[in-house]
PyMOL Python script that loads the backbone (N, CA, C, O; Angstrom):
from pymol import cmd

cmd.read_pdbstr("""\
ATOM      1  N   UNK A   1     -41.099 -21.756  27.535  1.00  0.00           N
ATOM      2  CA  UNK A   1     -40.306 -22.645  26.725  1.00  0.00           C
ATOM      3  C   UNK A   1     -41.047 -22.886  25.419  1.00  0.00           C
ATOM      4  O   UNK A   1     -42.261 -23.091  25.392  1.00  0.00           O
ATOM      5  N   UNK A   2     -40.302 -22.857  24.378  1.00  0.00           N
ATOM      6  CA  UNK A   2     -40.992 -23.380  23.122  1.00  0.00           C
ATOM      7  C   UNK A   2     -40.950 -24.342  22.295  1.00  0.00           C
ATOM      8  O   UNK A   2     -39.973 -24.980  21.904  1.00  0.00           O
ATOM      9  N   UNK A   3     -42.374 -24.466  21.949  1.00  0.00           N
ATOM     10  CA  UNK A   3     -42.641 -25.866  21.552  1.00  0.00           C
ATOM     11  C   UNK A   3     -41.800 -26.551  20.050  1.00  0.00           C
ATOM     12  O   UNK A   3     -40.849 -25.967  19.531  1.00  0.00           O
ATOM     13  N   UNK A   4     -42.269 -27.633  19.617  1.00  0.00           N
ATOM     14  CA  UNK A   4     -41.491 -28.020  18.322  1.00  0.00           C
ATOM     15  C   UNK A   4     -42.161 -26.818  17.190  1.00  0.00           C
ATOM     16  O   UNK A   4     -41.602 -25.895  16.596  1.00  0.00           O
ATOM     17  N   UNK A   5     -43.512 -27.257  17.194  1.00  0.00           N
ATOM     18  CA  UNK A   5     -44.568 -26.302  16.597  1.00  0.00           C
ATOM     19  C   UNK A   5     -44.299 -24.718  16.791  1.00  0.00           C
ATOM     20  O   UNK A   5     -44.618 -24.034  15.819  1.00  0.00           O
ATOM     21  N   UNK A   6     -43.851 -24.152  17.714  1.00  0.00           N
ATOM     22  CA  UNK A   6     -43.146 -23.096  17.906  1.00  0.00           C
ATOM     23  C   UNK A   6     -41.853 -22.757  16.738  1.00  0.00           C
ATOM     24  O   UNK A   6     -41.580 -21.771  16.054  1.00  0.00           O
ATOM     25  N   UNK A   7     -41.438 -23.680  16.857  1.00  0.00           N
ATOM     26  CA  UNK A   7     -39.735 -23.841  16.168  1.00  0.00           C
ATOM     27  C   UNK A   7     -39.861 -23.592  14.645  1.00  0.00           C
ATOM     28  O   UNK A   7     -39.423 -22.733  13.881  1.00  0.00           O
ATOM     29  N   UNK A   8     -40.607 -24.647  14.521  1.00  0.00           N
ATOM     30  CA  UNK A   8     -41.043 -24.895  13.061  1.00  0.00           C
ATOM     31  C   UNK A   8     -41.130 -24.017  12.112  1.00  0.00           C
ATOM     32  O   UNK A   8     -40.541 -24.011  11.031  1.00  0.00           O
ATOM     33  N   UNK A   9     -42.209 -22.944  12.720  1.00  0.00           N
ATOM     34  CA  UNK A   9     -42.926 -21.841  11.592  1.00  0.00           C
ATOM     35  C   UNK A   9     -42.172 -21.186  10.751  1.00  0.00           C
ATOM     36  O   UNK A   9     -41.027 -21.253  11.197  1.00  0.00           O
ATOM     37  N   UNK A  10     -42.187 -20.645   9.869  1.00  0.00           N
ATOM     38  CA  UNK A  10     -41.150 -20.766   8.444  1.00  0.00           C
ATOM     39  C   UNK A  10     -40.540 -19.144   9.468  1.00  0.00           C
ATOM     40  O   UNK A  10     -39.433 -18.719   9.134  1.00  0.00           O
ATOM     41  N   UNK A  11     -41.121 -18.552  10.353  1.00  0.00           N
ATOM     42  CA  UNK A  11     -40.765 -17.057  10.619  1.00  0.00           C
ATOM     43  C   UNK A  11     -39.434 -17.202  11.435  1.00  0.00           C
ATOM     44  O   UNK A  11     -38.571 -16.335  11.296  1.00  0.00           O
ATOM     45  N   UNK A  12     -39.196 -18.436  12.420  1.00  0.00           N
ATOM     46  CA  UNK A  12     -38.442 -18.568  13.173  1.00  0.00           C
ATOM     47  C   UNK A  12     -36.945 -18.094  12.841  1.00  0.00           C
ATOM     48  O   UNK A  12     -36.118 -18.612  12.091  1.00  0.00           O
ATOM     49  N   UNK A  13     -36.887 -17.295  13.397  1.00  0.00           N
ATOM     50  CA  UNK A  13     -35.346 -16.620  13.278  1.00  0.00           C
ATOM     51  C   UNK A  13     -34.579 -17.568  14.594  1.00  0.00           C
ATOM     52  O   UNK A  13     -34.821 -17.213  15.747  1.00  0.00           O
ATOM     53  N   UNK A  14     -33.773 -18.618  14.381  1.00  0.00           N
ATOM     54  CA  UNK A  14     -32.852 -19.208  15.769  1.00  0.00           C
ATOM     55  C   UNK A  14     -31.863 -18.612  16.039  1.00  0.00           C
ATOM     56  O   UNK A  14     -30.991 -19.203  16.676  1.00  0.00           O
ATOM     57  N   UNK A  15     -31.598 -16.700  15.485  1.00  0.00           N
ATOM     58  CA  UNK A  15     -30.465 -16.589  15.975  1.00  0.00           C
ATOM     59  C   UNK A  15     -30.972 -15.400  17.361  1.00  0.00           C
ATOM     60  O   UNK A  15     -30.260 -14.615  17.987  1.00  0.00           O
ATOM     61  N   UNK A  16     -32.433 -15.668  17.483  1.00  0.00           N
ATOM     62  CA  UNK A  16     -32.986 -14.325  18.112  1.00  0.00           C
ATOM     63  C   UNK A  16     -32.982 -15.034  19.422  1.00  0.00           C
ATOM     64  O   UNK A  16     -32.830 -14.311  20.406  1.00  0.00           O
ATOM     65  N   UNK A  17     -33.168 -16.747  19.686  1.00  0.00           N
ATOM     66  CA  UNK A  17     -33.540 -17.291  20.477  1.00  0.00           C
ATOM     67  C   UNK A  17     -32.329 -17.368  21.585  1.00  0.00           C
ATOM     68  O   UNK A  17     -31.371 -16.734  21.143  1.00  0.00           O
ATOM     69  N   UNK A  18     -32.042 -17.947  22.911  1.00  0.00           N
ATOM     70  CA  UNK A  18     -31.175 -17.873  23.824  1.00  0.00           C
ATOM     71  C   UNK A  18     -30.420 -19.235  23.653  1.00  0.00           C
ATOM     72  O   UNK A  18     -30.659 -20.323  24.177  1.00  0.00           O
ATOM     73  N   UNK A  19     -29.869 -19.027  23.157  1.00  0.00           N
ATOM     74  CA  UNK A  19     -28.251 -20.520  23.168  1.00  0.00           C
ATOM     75  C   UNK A  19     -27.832 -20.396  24.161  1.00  0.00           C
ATOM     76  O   UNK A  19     -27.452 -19.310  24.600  1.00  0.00           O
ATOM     77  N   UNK A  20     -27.786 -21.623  24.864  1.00  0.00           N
ATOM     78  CA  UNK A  20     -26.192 -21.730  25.853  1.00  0.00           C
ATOM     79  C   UNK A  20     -24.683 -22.126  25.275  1.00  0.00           C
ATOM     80  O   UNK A  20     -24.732 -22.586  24.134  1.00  0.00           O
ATOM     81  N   UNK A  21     -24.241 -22.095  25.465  1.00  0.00           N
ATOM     82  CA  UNK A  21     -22.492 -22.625  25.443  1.00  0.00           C
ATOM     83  C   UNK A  21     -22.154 -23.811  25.756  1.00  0.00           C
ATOM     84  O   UNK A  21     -22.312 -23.858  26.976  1.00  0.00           O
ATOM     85  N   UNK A  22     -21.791 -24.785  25.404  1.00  0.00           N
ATOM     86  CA  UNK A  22     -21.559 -25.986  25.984  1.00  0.00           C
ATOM     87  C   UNK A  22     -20.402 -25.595  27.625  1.00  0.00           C
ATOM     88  O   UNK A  22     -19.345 -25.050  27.309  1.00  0.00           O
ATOM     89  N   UNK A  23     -20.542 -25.788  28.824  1.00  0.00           N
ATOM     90  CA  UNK A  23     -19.463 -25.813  29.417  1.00  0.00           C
ATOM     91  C   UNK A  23     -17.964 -26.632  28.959  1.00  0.00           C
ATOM     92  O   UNK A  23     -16.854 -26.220  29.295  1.00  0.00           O
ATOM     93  N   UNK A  24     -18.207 -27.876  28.122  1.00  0.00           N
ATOM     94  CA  UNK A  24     -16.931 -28.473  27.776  1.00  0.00           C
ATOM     95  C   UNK A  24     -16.153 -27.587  26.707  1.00  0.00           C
ATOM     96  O   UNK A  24     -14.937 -27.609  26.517  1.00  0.00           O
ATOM     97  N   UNK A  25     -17.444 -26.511  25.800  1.00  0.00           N
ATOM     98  CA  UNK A  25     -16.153 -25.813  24.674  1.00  0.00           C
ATOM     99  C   UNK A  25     -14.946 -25.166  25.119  1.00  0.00           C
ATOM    100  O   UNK A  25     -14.455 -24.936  26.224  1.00  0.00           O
ATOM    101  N   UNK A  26     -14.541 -24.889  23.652  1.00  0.00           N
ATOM    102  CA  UNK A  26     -12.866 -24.806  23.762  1.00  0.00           C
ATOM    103  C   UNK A  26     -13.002 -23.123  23.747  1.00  0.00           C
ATOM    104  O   UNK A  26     -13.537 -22.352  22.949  1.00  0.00           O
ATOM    105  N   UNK A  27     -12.210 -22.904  25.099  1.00  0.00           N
ATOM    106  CA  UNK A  27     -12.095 -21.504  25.751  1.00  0.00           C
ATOM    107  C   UNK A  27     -10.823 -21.116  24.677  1.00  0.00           C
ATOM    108  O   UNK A  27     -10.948 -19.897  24.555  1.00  0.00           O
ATOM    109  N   UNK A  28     -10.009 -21.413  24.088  1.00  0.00           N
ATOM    110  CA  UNK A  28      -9.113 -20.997  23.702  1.00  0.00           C
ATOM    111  C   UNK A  28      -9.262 -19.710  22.666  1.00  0.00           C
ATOM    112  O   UNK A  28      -8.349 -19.123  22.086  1.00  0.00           O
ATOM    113  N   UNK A  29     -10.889 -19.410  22.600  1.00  0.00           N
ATOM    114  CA  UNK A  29     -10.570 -17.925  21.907  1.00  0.00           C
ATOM    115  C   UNK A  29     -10.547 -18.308  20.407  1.00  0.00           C
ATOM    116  O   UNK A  29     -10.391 -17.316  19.696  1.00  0.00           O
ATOM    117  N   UNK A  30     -10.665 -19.547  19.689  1.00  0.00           N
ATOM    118  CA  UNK A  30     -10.886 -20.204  18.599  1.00  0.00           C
ATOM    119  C   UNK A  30     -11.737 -19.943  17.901  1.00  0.00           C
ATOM    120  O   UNK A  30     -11.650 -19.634  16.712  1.00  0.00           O
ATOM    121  N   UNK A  31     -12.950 -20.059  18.746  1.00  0.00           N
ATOM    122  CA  UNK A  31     -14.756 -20.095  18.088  1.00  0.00           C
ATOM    123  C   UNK A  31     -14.938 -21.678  18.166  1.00  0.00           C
ATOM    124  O   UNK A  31     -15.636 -21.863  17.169  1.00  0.00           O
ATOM    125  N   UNK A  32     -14.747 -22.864  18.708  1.00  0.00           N
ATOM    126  CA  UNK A  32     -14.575 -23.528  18.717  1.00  0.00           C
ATOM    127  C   UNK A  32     -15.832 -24.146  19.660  1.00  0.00           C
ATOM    128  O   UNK A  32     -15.446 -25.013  20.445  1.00  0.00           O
ATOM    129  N   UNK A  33     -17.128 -23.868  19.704  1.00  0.00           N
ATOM    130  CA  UNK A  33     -18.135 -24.121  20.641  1.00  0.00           C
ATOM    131  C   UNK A  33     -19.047 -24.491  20.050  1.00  0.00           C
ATOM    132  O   UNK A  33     -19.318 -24.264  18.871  1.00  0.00           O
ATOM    133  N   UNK A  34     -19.860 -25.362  21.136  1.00  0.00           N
ATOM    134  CA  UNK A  34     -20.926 -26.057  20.489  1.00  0.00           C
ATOM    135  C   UNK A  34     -22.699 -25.363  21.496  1.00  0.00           C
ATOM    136  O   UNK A  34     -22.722 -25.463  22.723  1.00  0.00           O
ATOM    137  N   UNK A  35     -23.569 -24.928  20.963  1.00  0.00           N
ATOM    138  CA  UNK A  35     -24.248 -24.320  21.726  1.00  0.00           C
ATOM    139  C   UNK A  35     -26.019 -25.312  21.806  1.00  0.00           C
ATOM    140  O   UNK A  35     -26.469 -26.035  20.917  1.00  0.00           O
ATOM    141  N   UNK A  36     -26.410 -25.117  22.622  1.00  0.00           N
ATOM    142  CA  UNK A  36     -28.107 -26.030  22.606  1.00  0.00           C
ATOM    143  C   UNK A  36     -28.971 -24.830  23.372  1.00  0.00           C
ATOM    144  O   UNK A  36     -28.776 -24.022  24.280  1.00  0.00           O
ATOM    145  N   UNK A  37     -30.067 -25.211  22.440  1.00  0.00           N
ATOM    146  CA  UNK A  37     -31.008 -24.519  23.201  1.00  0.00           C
ATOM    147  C   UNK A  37     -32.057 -25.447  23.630  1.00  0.00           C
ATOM    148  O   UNK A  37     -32.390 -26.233  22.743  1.00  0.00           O
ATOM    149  N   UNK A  38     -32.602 -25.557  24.629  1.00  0.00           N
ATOM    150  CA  UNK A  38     -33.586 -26.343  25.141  1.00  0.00           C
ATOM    151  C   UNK A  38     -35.062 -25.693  24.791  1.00  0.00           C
ATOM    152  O   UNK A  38     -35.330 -24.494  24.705  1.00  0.00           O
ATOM    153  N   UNK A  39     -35.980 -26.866  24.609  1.00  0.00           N
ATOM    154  CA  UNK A  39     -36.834 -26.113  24.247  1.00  0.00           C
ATOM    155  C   UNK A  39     -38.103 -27.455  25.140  1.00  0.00           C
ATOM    156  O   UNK A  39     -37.781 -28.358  25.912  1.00  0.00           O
ATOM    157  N   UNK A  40     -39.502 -27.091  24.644  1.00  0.00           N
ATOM    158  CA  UNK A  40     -40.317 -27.900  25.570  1.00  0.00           C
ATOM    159  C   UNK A  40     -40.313 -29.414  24.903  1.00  0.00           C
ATOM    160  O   UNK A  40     -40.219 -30.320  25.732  1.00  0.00           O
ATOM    161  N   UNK A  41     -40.389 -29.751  23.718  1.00  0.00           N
ATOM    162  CA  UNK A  41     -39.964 -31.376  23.173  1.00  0.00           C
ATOM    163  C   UNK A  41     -39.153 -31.174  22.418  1.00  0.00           C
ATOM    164  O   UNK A  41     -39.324 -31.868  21.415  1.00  0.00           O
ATOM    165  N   UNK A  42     -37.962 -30.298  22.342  1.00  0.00           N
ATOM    166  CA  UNK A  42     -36.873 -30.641  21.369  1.00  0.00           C
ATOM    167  C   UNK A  42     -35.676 -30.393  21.363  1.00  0.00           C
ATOM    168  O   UNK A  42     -35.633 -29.163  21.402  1.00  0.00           O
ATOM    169  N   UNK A  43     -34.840 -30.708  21.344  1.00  0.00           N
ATOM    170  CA  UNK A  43     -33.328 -30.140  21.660  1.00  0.00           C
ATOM    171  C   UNK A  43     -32.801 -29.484  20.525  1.00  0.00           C
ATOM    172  O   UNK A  43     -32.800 -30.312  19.614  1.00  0.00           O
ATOM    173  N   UNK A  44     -32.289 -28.248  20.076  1.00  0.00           N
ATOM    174  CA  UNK A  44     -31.633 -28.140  19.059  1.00  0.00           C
ATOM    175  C   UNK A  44     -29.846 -27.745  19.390  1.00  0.00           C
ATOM    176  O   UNK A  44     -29.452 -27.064  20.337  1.00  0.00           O
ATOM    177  N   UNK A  45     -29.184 -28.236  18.578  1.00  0.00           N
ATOM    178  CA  UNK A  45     -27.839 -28.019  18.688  1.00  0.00           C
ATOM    179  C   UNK A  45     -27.316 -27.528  17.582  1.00  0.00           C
ATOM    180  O   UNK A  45     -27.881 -27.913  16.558  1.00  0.00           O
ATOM    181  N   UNK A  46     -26.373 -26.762  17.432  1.00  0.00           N
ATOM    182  CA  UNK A  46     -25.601 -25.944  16.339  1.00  0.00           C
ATOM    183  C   UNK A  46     -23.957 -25.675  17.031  1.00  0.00           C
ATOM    184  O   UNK A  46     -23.733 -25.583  18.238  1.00  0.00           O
ATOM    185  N   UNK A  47     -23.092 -25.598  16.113  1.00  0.00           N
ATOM    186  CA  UNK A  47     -22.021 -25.343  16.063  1.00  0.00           C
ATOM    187  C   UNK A  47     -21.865 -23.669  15.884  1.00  0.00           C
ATOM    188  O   UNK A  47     -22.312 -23.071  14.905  1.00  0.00           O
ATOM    189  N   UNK A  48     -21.266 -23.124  16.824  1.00  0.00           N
ATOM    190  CA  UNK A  48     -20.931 -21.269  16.677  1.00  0.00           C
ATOM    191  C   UNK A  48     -20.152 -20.890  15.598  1.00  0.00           C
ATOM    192  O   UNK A  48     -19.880 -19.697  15.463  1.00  0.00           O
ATOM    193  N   UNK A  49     -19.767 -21.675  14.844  1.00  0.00           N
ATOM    194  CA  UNK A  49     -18.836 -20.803  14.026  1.00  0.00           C
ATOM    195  C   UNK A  49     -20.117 -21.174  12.330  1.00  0.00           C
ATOM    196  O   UNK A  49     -19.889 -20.627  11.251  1.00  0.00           O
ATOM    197  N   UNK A  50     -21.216 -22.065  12.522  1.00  0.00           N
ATOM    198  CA  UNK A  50     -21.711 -22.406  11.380  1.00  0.00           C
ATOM    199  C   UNK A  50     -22.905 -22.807  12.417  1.00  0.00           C
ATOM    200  O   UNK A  50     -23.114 -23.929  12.879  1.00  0.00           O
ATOM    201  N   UNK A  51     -23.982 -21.039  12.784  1.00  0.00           N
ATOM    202  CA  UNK A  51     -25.032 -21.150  13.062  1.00  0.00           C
ATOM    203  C   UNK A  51     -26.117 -21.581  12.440  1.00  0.00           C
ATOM    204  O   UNK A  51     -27.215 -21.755  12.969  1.00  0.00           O
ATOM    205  N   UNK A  52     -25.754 -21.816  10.977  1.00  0.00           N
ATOM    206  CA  UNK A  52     -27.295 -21.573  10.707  1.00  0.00           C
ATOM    207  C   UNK A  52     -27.713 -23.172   9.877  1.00  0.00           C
ATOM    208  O   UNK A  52     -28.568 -23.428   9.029  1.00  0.00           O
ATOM    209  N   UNK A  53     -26.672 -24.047  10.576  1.00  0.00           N
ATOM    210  CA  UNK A  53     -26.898 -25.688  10.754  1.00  0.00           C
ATOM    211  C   UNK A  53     -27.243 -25.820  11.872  1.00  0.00           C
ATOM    212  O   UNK A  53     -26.420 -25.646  12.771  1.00  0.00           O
ATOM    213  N   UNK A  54     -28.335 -26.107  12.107  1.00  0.00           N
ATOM    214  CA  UNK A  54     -29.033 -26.577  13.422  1.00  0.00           C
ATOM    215  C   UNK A  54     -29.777 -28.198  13.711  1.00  0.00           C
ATOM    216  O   UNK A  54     -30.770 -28.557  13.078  1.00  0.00           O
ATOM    217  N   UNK A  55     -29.099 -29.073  14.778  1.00  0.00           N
ATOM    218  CA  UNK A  55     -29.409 -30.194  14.496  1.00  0.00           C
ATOM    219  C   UNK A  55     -30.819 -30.223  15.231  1.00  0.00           C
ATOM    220  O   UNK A  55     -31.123 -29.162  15.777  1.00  0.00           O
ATOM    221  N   UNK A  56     -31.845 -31.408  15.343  1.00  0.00           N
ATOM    222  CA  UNK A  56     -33.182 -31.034  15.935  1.00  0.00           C
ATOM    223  C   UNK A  56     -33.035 -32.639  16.395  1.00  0.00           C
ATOM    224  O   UNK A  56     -32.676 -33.522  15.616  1.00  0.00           O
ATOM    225  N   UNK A  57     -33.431 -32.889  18.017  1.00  0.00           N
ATOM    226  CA  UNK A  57     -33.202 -34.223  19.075  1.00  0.00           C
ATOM    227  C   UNK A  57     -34.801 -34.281  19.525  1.00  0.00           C
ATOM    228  O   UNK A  57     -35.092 -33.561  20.481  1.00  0.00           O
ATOM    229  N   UNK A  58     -35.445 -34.758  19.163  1.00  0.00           N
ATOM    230  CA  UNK A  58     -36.485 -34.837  20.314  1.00  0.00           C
ATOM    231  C   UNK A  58     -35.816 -34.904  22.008  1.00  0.00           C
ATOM    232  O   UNK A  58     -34.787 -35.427  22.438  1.00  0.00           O
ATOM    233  N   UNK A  59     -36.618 -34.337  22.508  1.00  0.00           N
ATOM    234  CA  UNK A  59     -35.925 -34.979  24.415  1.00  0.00           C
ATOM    235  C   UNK A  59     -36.082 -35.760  24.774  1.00  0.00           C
ATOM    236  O   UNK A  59     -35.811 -35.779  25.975  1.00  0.00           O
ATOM    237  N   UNK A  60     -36.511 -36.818  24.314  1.00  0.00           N
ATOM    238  CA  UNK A  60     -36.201 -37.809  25.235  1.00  0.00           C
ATOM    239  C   UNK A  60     -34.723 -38.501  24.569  1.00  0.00           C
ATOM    240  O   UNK A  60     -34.059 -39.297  25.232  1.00  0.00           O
ATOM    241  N   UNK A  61     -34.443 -38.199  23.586  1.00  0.00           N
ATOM    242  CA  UNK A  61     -33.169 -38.765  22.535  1.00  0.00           C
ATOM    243  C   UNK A  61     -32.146 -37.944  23.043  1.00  0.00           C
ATOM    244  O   UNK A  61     -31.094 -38.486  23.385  1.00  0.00           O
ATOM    245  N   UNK A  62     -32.231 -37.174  23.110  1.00  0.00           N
ATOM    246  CA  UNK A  62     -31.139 -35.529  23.428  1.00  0.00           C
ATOM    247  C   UNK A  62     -30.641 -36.235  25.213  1.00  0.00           C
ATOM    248  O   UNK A  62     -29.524 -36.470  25.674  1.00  0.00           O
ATOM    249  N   UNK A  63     -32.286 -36.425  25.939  1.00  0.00           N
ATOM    250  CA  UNK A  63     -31.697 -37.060  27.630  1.00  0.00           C
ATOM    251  C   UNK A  63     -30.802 -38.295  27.509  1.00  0.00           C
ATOM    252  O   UNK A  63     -29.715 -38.221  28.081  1.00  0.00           O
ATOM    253  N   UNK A  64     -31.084 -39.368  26.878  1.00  0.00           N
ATOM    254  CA  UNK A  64     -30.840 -40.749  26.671  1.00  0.00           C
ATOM    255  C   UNK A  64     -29.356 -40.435  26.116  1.00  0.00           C
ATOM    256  O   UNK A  64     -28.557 -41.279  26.524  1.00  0.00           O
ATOM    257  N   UNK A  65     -28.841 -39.556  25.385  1.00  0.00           N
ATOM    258  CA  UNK A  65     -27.488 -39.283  24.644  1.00  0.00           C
ATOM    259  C   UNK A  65     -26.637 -38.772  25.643  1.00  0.00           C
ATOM    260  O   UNK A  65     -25.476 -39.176  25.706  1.00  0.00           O
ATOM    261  N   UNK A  66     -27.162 -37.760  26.594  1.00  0.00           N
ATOM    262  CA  UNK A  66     -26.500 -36.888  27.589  1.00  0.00           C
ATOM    263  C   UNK A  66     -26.195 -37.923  28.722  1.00  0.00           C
ATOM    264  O   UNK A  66     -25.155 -38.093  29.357  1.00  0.00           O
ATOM    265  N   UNK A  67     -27.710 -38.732  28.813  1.00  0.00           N
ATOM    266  CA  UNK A  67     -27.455 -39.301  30.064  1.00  0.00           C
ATOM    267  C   UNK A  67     -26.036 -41.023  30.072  1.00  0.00           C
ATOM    268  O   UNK A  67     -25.418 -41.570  30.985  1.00  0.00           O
ATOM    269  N   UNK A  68     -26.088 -41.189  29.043  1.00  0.00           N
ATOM    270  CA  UNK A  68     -25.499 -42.471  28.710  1.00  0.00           C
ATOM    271  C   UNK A  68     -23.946 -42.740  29.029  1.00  0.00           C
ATOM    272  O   UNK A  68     -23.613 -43.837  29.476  1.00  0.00           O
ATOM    273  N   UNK A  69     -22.804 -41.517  28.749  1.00  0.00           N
ATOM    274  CA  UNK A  69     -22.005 -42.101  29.139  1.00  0.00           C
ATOM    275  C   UNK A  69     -21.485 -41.993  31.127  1.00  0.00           C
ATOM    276  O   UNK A  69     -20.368 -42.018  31.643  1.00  0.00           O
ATOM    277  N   UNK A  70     -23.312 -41.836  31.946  1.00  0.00           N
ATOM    278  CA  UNK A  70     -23.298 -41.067  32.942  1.00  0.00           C
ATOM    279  C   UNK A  70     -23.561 -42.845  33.261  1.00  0.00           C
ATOM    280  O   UNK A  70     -23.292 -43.236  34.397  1.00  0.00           O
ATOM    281  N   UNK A  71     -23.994 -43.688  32.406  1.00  0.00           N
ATOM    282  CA  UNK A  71     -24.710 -44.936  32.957  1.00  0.00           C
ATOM    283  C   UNK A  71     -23.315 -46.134  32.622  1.00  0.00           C
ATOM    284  O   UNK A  71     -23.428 -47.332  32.367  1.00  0.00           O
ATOM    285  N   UNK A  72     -22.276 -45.462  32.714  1.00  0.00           N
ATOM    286  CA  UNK A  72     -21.778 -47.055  31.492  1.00  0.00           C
ATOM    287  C   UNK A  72     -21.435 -47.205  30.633  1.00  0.00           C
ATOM    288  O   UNK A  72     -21.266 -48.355  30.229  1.00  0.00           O
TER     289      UNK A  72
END
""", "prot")
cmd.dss("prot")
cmd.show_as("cartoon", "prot")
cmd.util.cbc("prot")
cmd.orient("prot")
C-alpha cells in the first residue's frame, strides 16, 4: 500500500495506480462513476469522466465520512 509520501512525488502518474469503482455508480453506461483508491494514510477520490481531479482525505476523515451515515 502506498504511503502519502509515496503519492506526493512530482513522478506520480495516478492513472497507473489501481482505482476501484464505487459499487453505488451509475451502471447506466453514462461514465457516470466515482472511483477511490486506498492507500496507507490517505484516501484519494476522483470522478471517471475528469481523472485528473483527484480529491486527497486523510483516513481517518475518509473512515469518519463513510462511517457516519452508518451511525445516525
Amino acid at each position: 500500500m502506498a504511503s502519502l509520501d509515496d503519492l506526493q512525488r512530482e513522478e506520480t502518474d495516478f492513472a497507473r495506480l489501481k482505482w476501484v469503482k464505487s459499487s453505488a455508480s451509475n451502471g447506466g453506461g453514462n461514465g457516470e462513476c466515482v472511483e477511490v483508491l486506498v492507500a496507507q494514510d490517505v484516501v484519494l477520490v476522483r470522478d471517471s469522466k475528469s481523472p485528473a481531479v483527484v480529491l486527497r482525505f486523510p483516513s481517518g476523515a475518509w473512515k469518519a465520512f463513510v462511517e457516519s451515515p452508518l451511525g445516525g
